[in-house]
C-alpha positions in Angstrom: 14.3 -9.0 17.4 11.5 -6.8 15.4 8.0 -9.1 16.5 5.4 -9.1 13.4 1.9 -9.8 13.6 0.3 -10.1 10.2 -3.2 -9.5 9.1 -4.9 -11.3 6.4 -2.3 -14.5 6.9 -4.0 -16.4 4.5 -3.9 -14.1 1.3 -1.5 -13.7 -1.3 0.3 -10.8 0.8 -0.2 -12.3 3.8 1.7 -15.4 2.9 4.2 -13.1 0.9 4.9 -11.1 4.2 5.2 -14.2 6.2 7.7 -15.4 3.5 10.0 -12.3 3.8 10.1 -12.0 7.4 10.9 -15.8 8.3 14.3 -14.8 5.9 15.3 -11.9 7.5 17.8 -11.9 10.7 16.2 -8.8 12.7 12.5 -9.7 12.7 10.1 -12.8 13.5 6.4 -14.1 13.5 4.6 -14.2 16.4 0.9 -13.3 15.6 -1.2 -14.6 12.2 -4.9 -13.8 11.8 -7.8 -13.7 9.4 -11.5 -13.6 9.0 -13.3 -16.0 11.4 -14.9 -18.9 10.1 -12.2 -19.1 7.5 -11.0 -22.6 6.8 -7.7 -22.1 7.6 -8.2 -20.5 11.2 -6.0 -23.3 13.1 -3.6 -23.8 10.5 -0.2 -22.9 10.4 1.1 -19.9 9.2 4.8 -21.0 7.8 2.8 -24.4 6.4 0.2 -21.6 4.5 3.5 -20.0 3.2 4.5 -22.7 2.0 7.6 -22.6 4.6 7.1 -25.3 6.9 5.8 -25.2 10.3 7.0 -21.6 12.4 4.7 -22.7 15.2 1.9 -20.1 15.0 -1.4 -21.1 14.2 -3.7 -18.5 12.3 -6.2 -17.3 15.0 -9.5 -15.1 14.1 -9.0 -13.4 17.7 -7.2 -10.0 16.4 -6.2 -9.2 19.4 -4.9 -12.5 20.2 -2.8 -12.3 17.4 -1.3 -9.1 18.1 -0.6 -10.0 21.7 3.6 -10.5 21.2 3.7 -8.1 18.3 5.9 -4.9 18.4 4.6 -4.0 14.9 0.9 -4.9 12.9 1.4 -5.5 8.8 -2.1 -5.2 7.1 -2.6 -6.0 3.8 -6.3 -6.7 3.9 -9.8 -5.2 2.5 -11.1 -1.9 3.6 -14.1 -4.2 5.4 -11.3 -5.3 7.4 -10.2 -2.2 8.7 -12.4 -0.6 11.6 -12.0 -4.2 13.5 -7.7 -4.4 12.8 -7.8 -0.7 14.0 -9.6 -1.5 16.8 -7.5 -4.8 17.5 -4.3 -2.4 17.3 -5.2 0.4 19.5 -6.7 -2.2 22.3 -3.0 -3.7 22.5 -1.1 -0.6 21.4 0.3 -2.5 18.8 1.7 -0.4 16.1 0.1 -0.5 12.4 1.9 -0.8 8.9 -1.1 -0.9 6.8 -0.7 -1.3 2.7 -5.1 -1.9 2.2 -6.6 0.3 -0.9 -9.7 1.5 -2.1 -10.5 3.3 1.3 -12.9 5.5 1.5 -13.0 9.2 3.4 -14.2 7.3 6.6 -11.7 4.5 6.5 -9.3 7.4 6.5 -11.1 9.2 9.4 -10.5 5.8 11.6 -6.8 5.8 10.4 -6.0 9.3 11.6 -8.4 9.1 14.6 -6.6 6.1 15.8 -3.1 7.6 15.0 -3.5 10.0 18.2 -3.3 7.1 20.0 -0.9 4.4 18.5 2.0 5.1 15.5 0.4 4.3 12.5 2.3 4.3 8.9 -0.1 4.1 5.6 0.9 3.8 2.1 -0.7 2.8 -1.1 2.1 1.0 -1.7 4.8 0.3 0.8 7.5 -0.7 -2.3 10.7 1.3 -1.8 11.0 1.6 -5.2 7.4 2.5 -6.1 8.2 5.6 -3.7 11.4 6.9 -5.1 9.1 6.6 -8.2 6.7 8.3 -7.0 9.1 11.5 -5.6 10.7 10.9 -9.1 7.1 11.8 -10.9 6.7 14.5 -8.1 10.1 16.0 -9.4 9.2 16.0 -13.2 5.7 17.3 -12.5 7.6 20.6 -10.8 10.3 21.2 -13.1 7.7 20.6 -16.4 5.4 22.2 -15.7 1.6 22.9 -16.5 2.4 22.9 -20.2 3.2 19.3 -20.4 -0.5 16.8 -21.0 0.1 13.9 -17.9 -1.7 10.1 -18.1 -1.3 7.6 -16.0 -1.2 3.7 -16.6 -1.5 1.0 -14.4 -1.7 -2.7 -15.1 -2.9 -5.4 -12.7 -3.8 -9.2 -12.4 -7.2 -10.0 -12.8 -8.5 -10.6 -9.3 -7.7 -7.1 -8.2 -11.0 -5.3 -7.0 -10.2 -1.6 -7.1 -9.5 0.7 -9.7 -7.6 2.9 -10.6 -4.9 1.5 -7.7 -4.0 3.1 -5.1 -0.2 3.3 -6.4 -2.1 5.5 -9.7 -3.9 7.8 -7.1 -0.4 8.2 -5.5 1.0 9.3 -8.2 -1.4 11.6 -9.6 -1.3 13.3 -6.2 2.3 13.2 -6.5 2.1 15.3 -9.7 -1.0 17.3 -9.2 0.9 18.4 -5.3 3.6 19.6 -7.8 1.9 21.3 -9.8 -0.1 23.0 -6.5 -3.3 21.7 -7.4 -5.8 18.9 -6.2 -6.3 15.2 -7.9 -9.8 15.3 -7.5 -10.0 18.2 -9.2 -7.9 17.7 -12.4 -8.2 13.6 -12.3 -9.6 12.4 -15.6 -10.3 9.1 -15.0 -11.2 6.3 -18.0 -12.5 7.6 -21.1 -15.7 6.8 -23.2 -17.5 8.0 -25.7 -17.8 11.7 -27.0 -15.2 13.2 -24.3 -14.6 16.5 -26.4 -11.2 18.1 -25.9 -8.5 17.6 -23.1 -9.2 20.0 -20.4 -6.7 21.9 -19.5 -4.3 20.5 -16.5 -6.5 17.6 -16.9 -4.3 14.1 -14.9 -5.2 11.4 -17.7 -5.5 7.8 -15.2 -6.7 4.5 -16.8 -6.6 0.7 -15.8 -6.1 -2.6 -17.1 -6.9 -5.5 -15.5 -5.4 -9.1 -17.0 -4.2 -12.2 -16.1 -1.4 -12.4 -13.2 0.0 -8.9 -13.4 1.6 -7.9 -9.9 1.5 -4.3 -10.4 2.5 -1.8 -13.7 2.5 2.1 -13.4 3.6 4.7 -16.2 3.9 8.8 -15.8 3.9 9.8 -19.3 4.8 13.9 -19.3 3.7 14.9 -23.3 4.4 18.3 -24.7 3.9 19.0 -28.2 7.2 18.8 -28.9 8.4 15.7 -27.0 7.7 13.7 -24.5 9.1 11.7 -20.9 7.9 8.4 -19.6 8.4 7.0 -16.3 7.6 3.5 -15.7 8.2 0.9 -12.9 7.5 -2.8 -13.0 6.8 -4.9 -10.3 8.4 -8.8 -10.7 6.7 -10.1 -7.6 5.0 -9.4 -4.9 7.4 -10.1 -2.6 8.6 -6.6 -2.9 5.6 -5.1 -1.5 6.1 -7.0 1.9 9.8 -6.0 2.0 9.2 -2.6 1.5 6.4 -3.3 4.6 9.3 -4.8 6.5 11.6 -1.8 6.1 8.8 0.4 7.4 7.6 -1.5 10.6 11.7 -1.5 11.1 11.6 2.1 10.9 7.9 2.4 13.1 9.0 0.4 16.1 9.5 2.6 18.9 8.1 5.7 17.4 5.3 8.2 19.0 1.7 7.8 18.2 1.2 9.8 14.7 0.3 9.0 11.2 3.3 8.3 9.0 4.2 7.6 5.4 7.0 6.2 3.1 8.3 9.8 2.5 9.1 9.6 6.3 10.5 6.5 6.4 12.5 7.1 3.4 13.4 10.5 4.3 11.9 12.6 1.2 10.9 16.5 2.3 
């Protein structure tokens, strides 16, 4: 039996990845956690879920948490991460983490804690996001430079970074394809007097409204015709059971830094 600890219990994730592993057969709770001082430090996890009791009460002691745990899921804030790194490396507790809007040093931390403990990251840990993404990767290559690419993404309201992480995925997706770097062809929002499109430019903009989960579109435009690629996400739920595939595939593995394209098997 797979033994999940999971970060941030008390958020929307959180309680999505608790949801998701309480139905599966292979993998179980054991560990819950959250900010200290938080009001529901005490409570019970499956009761926060919305499951009934599982017996584990949310703890602010990361390390407590993590104790049991063959595998970490972290779907938190970027504050949160030099302190769940931390928590992870002291118990050599392996790491999914599915946080956005890190920074270069967040990353730093990531692959400096990687030499020590197996550590997969994604943007988004969906399954299908990823095939998505390869799928984006793939049009980008065989279109070529001549084709104009934007980038769409939708999200609920209470989302704090823009553009997502999934957007950035994808943009590096395309611009990788096309042998180039995001931050150097990334065009991202538009106001005011922009003048023309420059050339190889990777068009990104955001919306934020109401309680979208998550919506991405590649549109590929030519002058001639055009290709869109578009994924919708129904709920959630999907993100943690992508998470759960990935901690199934993590447990057991040597210290590194790993990504979906591992887990699912992409070159």
């Amino acid at each position: 039996m797979l033994r999940i600890a999971v970060f941030g219990a008390n958020g929307r994730m959180g309680r999505a990845v608790t949801r998701v592993v309480s139905a599966s057969a292979d993998a179980e709770i054991v560990g819950a956690c959250t900010e200290p001082g938080h009001e529901t430090v005490g409570q019970d996890v499956g009761e926060l879920a919305g499951l009934g009791s599982l017996g584990i009460a949310v703890t602010a002691n990361a390390e407590e948490a993590l104790a049991g745990a063959d595998v970490a899921i972290d779907f938190t804030l970027p504050a949160a991460v030099p302190g769940n790194l931390a928590a992870c490396l002291a118990t050599r507790c392996a790491l999914v983490m599915g946080t956005t809007g890190l920074t270069a040093e967040h990353v730093a931390m990531i692959d400096k804690v990687s030499e020590s403990i197996s550590i997969l990251y994604g943007r988004n840990l969906s399954i299908g996001v990823n095939v998505f993404t390869e799928l984006a990767r793939q049009a980008a290559r065989h279109l070529g430079d001549g084709w104009d690419v934007e980038i769409t993404e939708a999200h609920h309201r209470y989302k704090l970074d823009a553009p997502s992480g999934t957007a950035l995925q994808l943009g590096e997706a395309v611009a990788d394809a096309r042998g180039m770097n995001l931050n150097d062809v990334a065009v991202i929002g538009r106001h005011g007097h922009t003048g023309q499109r420059p050339p190889g430019a990777i068009g990104i903009s955001s919306i934020r409204a109401g309680n979208i989960v998550g919506d991405h579109t590649v549109a590929f435009v030519s002058d001639t015709e055009s290709v869109q690629l578009t994924h919708h996400a129904a709920d959630r739920e999907l993100f943690a059971s992508g998470a759960l595939h990935a901690a199934r595939w993590l447990q057991g593995r040597p210290a590194g830094l790993y990504s979906m394209r591992d887990v699912l098997g992409f070159d």
